[in-house]
N, CA, C and O atoms as CSV, one atom per row, in Angstrom:
chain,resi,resn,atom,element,x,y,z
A,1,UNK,N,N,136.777,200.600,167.738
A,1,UNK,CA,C,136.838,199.478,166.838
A,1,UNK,C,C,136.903,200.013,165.394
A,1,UNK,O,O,136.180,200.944,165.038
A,2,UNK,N,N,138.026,199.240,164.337
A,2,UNK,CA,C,138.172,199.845,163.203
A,2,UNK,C,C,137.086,199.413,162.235
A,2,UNK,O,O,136.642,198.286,162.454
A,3,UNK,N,N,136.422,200.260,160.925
A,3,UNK,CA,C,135.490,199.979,160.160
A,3,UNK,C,C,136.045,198.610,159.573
A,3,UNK,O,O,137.240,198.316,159.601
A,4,UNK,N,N,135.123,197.867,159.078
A,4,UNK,CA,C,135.498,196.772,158.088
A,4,UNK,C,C,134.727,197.231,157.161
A,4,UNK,O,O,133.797,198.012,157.360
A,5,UNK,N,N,135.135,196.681,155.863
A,5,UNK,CA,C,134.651,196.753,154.774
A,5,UNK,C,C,133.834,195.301,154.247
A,5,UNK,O,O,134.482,194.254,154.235
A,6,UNK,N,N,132.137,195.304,153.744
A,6,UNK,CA,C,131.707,194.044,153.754
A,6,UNK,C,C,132.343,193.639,152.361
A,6,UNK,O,O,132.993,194.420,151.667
A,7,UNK,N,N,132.047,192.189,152.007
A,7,UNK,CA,C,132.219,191.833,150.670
A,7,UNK,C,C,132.065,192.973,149.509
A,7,UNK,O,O,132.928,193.521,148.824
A,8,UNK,N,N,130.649,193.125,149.544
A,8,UNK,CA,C,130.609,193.959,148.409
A,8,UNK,C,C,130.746,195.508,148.507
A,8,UNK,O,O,130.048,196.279,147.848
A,9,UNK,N,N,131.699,195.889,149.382
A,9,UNK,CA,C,132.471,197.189,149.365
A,9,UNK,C,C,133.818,197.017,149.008
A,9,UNK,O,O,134.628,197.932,149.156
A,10,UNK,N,N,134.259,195.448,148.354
A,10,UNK,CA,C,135.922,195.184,147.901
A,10,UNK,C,C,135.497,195.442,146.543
A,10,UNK,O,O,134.433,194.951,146.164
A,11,UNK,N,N,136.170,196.126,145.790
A,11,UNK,CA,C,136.523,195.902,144.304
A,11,UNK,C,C,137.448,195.189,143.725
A,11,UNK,O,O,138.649,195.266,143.466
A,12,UNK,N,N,135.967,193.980,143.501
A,12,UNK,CA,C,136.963,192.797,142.168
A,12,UNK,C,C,137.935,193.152,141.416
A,12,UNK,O,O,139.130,192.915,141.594
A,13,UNK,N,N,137.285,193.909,140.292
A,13,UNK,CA,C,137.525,194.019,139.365
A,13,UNK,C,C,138.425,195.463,138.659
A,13,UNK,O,O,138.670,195.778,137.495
A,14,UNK,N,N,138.730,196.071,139.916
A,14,UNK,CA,C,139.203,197.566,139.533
A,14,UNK,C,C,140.047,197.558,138.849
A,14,UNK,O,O,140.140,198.159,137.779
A,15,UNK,N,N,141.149,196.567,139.583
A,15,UNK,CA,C,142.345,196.608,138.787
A,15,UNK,C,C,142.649,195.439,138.116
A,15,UNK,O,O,143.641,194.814,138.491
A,16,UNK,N,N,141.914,194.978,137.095
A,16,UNK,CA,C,142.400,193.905,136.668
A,16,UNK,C,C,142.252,194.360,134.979
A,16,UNK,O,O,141.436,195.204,134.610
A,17,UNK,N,N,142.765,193.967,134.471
A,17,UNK,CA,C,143.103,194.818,132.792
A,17,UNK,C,C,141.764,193.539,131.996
A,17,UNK,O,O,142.218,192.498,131.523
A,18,UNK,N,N,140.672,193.715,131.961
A,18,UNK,CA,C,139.949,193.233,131.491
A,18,UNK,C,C,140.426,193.178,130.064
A,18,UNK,O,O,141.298,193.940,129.648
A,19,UNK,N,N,139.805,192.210,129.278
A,19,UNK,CA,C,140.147,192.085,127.038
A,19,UNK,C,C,138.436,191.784,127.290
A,19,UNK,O,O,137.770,191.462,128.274
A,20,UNK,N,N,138.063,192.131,125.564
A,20,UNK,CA,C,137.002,191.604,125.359
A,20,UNK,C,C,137.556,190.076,123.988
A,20,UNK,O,O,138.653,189.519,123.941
A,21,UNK,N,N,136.601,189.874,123.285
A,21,UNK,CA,C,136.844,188.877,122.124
A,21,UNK,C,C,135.559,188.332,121.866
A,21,UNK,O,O,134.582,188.390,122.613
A,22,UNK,N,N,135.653,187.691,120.523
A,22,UNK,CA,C,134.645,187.999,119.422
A,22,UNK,C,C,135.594,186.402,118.603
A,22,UNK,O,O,136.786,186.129,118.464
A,23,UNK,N,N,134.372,185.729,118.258
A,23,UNK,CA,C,134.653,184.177,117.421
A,23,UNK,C,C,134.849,185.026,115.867
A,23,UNK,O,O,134.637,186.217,115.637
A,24,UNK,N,N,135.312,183.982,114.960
A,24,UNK,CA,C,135.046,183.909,113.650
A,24,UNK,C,C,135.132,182.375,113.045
A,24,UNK,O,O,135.299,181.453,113.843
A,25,UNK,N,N,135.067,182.220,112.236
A,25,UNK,CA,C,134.415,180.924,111.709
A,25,UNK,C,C,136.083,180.598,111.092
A,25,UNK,O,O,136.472,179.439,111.235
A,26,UNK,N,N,136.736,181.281,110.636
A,26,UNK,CA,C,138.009,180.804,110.188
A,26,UNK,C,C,138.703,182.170,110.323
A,26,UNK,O,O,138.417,183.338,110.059
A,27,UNK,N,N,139.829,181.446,110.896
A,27,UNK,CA,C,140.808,182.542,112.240
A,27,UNK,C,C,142.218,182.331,111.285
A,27,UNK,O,O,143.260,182.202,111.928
A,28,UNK,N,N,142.304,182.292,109.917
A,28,UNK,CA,C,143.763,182.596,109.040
A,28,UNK,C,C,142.746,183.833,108.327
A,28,UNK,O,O,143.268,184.899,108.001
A,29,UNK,N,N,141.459,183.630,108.145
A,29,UNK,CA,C,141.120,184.873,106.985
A,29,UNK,C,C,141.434,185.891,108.031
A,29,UNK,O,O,142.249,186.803,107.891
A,30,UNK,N,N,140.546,185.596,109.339
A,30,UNK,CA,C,140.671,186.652,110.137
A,30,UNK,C,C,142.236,187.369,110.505
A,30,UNK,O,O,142.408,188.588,110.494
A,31,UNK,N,N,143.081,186.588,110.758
A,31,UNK,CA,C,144.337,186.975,111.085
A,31,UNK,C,C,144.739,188.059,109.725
A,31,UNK,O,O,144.830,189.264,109.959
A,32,UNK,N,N,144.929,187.611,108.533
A,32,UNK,CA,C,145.024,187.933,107.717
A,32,UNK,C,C,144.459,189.804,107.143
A,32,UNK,O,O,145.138,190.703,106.646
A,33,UNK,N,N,143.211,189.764,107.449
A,33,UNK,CA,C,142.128,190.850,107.617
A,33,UNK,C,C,142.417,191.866,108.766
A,33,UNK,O,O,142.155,193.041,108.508
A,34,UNK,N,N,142.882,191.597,109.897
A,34,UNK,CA,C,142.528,192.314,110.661
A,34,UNK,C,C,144.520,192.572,110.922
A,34,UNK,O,O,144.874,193.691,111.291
A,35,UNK,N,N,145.345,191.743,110.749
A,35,UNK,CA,C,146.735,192.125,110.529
A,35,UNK,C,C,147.140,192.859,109.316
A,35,UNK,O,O,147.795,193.900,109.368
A,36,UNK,N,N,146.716,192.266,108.153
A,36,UNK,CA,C,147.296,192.768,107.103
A,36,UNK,C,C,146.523,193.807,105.974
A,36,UNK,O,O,147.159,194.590,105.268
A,37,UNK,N,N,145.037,193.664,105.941
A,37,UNK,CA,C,143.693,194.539,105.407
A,37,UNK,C,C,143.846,195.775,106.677
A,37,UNK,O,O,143.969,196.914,106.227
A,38,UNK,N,N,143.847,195.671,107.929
A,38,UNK,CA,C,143.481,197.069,108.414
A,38,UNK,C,C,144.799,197.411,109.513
A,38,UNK,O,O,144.808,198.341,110.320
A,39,UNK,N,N,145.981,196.313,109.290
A,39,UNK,CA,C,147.073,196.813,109.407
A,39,UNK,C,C,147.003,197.074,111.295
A,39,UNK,O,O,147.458,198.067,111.861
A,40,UNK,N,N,146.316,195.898,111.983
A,40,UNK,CA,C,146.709,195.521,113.468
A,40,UNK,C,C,147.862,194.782,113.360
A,40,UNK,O,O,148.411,194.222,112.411
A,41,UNK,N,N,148.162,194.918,114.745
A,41,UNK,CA,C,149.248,193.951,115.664
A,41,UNK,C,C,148.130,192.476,115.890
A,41,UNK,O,O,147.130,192.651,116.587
A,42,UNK,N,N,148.330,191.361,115.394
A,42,UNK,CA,C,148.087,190.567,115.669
A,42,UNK,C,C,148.957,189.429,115.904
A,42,UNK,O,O,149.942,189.216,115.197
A,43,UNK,N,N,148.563,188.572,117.039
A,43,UNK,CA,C,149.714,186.985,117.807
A,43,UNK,C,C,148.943,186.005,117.261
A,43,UNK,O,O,147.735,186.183,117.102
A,44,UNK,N,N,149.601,184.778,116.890
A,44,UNK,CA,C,148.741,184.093,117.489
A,44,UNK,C,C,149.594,183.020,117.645
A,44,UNK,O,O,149.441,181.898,117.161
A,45,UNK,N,N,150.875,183.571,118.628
A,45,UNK,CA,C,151.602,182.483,119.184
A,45,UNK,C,C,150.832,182.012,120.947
A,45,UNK,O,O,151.609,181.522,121.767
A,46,UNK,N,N,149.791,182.156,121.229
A,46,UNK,CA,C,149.060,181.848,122.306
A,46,UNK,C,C,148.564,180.350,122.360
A,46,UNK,O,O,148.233,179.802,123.412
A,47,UNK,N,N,148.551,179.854,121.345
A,47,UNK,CA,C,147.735,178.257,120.854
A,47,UNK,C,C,146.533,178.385,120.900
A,47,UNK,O,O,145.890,179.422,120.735
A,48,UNK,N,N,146.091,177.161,121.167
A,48,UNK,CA,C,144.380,176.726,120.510
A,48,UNK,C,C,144.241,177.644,119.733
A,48,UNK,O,O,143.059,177.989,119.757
A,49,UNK,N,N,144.771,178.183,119.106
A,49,UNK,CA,C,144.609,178.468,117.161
A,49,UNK,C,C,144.085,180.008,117.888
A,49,UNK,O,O,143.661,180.612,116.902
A,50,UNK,N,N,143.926,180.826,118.957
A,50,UNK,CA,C,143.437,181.844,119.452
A,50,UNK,C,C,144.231,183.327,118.695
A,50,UNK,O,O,145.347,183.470,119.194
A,51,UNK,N,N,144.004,184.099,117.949
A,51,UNK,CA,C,144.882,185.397,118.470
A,51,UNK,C,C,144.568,186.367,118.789
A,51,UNK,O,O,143.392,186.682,118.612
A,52,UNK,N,N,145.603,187.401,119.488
A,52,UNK,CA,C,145.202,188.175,120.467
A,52,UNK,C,C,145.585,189.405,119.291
A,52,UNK,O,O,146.474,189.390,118.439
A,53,UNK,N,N,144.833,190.178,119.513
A,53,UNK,CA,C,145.418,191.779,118.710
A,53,UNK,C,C,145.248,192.696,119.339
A,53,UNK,O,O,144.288,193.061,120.018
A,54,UNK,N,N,146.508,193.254,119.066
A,54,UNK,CA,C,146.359,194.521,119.841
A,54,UNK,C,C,146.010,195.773,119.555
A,54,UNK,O,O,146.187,196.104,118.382
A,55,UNK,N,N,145.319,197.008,120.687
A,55,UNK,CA,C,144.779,198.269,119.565
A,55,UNK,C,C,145.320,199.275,119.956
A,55,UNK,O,O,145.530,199.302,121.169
A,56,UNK,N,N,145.628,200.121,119.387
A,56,UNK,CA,C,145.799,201.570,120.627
A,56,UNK,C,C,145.565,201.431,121.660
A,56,UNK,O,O,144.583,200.799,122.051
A,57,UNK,N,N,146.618,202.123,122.580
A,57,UNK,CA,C,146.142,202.522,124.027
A,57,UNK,C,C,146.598,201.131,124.649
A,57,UNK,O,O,146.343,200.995,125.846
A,58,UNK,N,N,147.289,199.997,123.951
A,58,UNK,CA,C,147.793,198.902,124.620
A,58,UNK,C,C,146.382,197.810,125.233
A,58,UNK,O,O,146.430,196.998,126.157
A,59,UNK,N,N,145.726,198.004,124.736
A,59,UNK,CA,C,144.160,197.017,124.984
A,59,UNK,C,C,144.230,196.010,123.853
A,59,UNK,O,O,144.546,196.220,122.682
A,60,UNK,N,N,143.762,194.520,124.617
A,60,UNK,CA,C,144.125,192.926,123.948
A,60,UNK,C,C,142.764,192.827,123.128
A,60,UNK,O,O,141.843,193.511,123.575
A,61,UNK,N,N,142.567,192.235,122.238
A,61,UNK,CA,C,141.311,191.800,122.122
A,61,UNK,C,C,141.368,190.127,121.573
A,61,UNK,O,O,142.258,189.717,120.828
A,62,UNK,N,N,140.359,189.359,122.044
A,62,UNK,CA,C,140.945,187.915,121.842
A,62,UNK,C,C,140.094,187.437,120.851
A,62,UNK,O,O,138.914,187.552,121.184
A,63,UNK,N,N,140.290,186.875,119.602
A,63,UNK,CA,C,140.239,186.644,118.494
A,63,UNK,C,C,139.717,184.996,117.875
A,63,UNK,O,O,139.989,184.658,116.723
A,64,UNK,N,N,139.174,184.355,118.551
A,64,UNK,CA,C,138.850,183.179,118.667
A,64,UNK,C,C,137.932,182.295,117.556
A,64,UNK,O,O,136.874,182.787,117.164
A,65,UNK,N,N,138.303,181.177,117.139
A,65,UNK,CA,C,137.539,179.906,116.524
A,65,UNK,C,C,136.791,179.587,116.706
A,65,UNK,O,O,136.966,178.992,117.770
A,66,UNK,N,N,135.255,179.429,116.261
A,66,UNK,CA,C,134.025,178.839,116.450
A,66,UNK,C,C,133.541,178.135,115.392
A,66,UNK,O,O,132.936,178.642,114.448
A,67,UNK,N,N,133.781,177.024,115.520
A,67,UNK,CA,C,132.504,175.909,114.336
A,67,UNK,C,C,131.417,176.390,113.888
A,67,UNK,O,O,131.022,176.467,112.725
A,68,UNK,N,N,130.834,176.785,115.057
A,68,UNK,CA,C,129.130,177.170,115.036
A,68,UNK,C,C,129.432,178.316,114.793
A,68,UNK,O,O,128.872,178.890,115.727
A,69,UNK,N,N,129.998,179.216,114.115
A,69,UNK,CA,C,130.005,180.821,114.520
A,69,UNK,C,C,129.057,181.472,114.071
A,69,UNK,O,O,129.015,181.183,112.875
A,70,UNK,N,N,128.051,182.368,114.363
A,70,UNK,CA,C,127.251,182.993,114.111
A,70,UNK,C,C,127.835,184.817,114.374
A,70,UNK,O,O,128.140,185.281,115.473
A,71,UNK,N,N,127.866,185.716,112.808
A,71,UNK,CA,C,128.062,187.177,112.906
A,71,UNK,C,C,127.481,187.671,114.019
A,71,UNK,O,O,126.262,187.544,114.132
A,72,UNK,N,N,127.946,188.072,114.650
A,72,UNK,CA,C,127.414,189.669,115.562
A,72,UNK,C,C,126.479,190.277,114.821
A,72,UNK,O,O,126.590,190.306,113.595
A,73,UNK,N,N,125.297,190.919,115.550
A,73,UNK,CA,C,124.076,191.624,114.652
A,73,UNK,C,C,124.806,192.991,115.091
A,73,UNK,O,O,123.905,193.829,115.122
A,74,UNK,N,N,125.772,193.475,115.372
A,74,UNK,CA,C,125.562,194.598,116.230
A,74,UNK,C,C,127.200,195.111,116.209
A,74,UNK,O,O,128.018,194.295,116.633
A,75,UNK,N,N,127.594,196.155,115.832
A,75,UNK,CA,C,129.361,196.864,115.821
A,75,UNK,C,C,130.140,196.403,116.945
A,75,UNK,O,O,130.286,197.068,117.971
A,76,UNK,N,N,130.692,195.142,116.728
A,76,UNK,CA,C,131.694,194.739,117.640
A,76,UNK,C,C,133.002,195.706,117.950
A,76,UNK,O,O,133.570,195.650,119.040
A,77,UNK,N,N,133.480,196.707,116.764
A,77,UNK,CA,C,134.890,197.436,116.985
A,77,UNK,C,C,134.260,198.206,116.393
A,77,UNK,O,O,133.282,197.960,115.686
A,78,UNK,N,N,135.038,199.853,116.745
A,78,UNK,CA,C,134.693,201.087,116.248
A,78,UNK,C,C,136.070,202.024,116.470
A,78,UNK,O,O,136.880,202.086,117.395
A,79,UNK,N,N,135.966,202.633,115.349
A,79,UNK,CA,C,137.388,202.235,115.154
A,79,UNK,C,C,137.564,204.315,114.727
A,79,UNK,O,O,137.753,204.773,113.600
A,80,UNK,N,N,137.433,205.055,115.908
A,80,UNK,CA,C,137.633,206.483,115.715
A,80,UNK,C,C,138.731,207.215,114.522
A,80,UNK,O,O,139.938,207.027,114.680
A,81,UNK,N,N,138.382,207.806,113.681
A,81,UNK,CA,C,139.425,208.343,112.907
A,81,UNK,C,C,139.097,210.059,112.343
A,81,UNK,O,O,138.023,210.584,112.050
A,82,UNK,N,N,140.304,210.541,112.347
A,82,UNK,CA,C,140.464,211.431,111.517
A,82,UNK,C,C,139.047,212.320,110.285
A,82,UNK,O,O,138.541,213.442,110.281
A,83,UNK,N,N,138.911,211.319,109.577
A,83,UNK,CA,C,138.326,211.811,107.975
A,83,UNK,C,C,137.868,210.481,107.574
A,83,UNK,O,O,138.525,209.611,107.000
A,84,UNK,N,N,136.539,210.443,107.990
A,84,UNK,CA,C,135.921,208.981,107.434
A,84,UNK,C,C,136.329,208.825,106.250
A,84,UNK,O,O,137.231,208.029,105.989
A,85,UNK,N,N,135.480,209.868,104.964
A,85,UNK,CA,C,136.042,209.441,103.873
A,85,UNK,C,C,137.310,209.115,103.161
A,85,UNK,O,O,137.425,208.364,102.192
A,86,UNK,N,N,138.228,209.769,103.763
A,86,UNK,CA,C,139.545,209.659,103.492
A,86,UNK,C,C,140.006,207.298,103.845
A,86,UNK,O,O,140.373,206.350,103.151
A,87,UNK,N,N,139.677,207.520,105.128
A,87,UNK,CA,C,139.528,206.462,105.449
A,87,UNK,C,C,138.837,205.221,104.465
A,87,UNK,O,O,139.440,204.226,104.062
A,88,UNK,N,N,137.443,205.562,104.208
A,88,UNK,CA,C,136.888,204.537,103.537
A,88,UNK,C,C,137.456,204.605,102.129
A,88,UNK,O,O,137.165,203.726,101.317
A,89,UNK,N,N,138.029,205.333,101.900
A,89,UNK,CA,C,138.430,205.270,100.198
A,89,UNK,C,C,139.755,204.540,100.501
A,89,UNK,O,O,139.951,203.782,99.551
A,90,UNK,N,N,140.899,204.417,101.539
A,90,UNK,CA,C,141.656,203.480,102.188
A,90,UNK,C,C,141.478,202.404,102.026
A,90,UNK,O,O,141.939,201.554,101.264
A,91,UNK,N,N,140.568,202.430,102.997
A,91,UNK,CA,C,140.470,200.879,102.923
A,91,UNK,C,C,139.321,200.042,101.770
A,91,UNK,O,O,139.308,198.817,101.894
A,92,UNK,N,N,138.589,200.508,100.924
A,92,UNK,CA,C,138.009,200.246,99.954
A,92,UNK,C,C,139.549,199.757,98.800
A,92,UNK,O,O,139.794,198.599,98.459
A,93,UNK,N,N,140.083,200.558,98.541
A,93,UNK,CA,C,141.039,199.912,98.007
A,93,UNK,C,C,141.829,198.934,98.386
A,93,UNK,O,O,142.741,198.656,97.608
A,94,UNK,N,N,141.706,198.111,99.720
A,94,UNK,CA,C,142.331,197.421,100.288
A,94,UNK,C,C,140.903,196.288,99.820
A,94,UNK,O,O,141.108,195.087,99.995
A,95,UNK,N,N,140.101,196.539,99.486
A,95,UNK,CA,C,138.841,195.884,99.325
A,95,UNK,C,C,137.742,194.896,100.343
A,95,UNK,O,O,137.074,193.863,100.301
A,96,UNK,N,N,138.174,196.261,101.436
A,96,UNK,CA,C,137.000,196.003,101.847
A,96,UNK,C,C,135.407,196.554,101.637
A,96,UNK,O,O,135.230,197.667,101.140
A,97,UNK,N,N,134.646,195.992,101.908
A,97,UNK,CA,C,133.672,196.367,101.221
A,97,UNK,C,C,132.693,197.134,102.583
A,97,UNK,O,O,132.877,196.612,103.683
A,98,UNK,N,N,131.808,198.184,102.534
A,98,UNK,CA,C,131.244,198.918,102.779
A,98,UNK,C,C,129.611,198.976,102.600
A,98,UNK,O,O,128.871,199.265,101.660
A,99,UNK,N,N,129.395,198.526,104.070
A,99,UNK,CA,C,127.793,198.156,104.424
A,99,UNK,C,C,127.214,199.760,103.680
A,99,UNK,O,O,127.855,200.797,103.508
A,100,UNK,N,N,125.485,199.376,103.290
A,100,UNK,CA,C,124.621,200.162,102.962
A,100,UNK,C,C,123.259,200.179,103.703
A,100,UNK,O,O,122.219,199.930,103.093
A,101,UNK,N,N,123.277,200.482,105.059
A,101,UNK,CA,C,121.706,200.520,105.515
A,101,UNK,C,C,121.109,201.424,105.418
A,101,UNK,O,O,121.434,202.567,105.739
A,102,UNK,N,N,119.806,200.937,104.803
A,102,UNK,CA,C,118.671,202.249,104.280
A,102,UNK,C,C,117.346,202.031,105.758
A,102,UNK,O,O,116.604,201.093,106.048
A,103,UNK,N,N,117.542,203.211,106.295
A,103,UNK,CA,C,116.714,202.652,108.161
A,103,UNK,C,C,116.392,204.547,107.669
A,103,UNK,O,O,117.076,205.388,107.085
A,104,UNK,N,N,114.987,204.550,108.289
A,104,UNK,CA,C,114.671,205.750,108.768
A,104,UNK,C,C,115.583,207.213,109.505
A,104,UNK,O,O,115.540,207.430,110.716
A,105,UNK,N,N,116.186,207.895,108.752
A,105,UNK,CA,C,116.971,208.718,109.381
A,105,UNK,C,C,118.587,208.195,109.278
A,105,UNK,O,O,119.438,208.943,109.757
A,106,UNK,N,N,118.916,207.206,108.796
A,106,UNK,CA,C,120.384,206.864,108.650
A,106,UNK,C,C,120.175,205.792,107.247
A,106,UNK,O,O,119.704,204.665,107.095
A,107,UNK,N,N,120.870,206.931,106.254
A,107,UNK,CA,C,120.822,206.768,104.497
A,107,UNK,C,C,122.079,207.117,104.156
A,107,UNK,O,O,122.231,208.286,104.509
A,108,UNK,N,N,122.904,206.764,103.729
A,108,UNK,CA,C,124.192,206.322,103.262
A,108,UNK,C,C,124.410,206.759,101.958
A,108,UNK,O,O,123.488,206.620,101.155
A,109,UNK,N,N,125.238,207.156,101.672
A,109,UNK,CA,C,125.902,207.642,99.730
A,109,UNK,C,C,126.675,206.499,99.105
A,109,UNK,O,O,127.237,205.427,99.329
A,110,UNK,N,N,126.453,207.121,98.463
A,110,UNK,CA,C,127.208,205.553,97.777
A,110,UNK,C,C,128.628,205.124,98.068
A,110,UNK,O,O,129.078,204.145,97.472
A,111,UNK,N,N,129.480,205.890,99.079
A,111,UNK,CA,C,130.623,205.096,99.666
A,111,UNK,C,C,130.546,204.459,100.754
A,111,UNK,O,O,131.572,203.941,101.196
A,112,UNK,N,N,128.996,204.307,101.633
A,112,UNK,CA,C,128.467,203.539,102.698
A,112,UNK,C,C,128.909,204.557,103.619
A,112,UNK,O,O,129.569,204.094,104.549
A,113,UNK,N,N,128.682,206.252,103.643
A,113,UNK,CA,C,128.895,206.729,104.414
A,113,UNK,C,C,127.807,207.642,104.870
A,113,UNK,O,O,127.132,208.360,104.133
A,114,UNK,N,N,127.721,207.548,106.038
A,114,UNK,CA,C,126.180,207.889,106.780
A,114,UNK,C,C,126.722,209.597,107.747
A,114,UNK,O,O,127.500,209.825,108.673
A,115,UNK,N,N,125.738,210.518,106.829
A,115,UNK,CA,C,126.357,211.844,107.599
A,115,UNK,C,C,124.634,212.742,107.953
A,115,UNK,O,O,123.478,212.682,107.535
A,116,UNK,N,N,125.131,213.225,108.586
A,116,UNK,CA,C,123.804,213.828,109.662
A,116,UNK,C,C,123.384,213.255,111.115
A,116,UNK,O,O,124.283,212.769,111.800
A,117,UNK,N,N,122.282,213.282,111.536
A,117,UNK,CA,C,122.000,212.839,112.734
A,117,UNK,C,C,123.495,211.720,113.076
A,117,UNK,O,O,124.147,210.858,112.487
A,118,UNK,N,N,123.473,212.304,114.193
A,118,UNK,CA,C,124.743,211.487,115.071
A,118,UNK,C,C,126.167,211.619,114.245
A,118,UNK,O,O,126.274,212.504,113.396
A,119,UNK,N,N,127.082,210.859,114.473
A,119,UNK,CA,C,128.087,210.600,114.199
A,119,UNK,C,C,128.659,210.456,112.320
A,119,UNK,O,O,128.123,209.618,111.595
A,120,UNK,N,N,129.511,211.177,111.914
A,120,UNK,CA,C,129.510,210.623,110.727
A,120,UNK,C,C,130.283,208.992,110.623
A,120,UNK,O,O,131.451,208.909,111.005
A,121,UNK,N,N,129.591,207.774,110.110
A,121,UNK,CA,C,130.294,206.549,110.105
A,121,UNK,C,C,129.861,205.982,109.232
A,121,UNK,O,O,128.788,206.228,108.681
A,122,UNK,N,N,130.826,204.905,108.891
A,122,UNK,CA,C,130.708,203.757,107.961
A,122,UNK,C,C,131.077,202.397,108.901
A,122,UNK,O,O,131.839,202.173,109.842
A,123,UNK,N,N,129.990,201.529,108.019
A,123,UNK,CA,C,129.960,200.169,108.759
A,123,UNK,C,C,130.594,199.294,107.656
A,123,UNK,O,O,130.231,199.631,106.529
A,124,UNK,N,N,131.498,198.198,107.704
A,124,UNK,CA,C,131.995,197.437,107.096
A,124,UNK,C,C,132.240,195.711,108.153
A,124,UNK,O,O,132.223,195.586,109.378
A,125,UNK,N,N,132.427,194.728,107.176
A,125,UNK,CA,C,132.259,193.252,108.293
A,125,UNK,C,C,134.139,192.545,107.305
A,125,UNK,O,O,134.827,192.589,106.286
A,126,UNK,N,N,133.949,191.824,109.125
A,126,UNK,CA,C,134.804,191.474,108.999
A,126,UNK,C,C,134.810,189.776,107.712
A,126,UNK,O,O,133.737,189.347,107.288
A,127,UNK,N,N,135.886,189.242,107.406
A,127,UNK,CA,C,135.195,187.686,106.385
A,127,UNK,C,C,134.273,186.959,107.367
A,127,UNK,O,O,133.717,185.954,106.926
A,128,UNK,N,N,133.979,187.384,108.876
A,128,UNK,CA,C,133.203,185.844,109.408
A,128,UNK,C,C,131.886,186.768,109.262
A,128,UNK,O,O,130.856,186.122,109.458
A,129,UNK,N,N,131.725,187.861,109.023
A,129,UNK,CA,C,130.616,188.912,109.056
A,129,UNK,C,C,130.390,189.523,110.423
A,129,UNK,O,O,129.204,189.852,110.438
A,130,UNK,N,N,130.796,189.747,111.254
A,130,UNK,CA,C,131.300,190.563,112.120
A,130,UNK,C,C,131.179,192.176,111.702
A,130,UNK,O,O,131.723,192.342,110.610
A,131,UNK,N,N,130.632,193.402,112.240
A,131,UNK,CA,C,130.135,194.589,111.604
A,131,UNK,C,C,131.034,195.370,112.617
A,131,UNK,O,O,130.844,195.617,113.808
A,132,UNK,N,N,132.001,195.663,111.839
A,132,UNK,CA,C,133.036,197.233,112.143
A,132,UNK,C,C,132.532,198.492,112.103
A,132,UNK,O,O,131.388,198.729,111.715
A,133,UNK,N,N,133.439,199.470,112.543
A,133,UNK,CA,C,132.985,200.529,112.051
A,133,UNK,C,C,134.003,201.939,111.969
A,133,UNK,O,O,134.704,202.150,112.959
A,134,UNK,N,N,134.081,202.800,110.924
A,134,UNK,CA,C,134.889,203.864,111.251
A,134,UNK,C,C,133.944,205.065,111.623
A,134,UNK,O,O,132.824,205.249,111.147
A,135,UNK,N,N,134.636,205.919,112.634
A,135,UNK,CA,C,133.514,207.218,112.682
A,135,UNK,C,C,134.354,208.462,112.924
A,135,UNK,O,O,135.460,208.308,113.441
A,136,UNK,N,N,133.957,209.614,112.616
A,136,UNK,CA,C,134.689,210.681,112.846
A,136,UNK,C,C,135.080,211.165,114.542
A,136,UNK,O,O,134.200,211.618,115.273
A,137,UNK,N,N,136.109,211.038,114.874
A,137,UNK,CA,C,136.680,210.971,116.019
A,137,UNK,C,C,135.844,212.584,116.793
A,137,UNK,O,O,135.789,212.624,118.022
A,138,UNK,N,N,135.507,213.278,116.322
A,138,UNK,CA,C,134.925,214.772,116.598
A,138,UNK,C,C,133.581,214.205,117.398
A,138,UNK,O,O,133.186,214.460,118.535
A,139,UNK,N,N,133.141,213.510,116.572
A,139,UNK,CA,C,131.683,213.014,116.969
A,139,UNK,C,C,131.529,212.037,118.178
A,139,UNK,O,O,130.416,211.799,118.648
A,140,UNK,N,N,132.663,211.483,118.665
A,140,UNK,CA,C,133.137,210.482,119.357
A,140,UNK,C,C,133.415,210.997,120.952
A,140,UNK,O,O,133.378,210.094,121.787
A,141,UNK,N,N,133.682,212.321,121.432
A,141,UNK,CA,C,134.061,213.051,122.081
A,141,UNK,C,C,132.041,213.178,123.283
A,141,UNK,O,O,131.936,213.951,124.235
């Protein structure tokens, strides 16, 4: 008699191309910010006002409207690069602006860039306040 496999020896989810997504309170700043400030692929020919952007590596992320929206406490995107600073002086001139947390062991210079223990990164938010982040791709590994 041949083995069967029970329910939970099938995999749901193996192959299915999962997206994540994240609200903002007004989805033209956002489009705007995240297409034209940090220079994504963003749609938002999908309707209900939704758009989808795309990142490296061909992964969706869905971009959505909330009345009630409340910021993320916590780095929704992280965004590996090259040369943080090079980076934050980038996009600072694009004007975005550049979180400063003063926390025990992670103290920041005055371009909001945090170097030592862990990763070198900078945290920056998106207009709904949403907390990004760039980090040195070395550290990321």
């Amino acid at each position: 008699m041949a083995e069967t496999q029970t329910t939970r020896e099938k995999p749901i989810f193996k192959d299915i191309p999962a997206f994540s997504g994240f609200s903002v309170d007004d989805i033209s700043a956002a489009k705007d910010f995240y297409g034209e400030t940090l220079g994504l692929e963003v749609d938002a020919s999908g309707g209900m006002g939704v758009l989808m952007m795309k990142i490296a590596g061909g992964t969706n992320i869905m971009i959505y409207p909330k009345p009630n929206h409340t910021a993320a406490t916590f780095t929704i995107l992280n965004f590996p690069v090259d040369d943080v600073e090079k980076t934050v002086d980038e996009l600072t001139s694009r004007g975005v602006k550049f979180e400063h947390y003063d926390l025990p062991g992670l103290n920041a210079d005055n371009k909001g860039i945090h170097r030592g223990e862990g990763p070198t990164i900078a945290w920056f938010k998106d207009p709904a306040g949403n907390i990004l982040s760039v980090l040195e791709k070395d550290s990321t590994s």
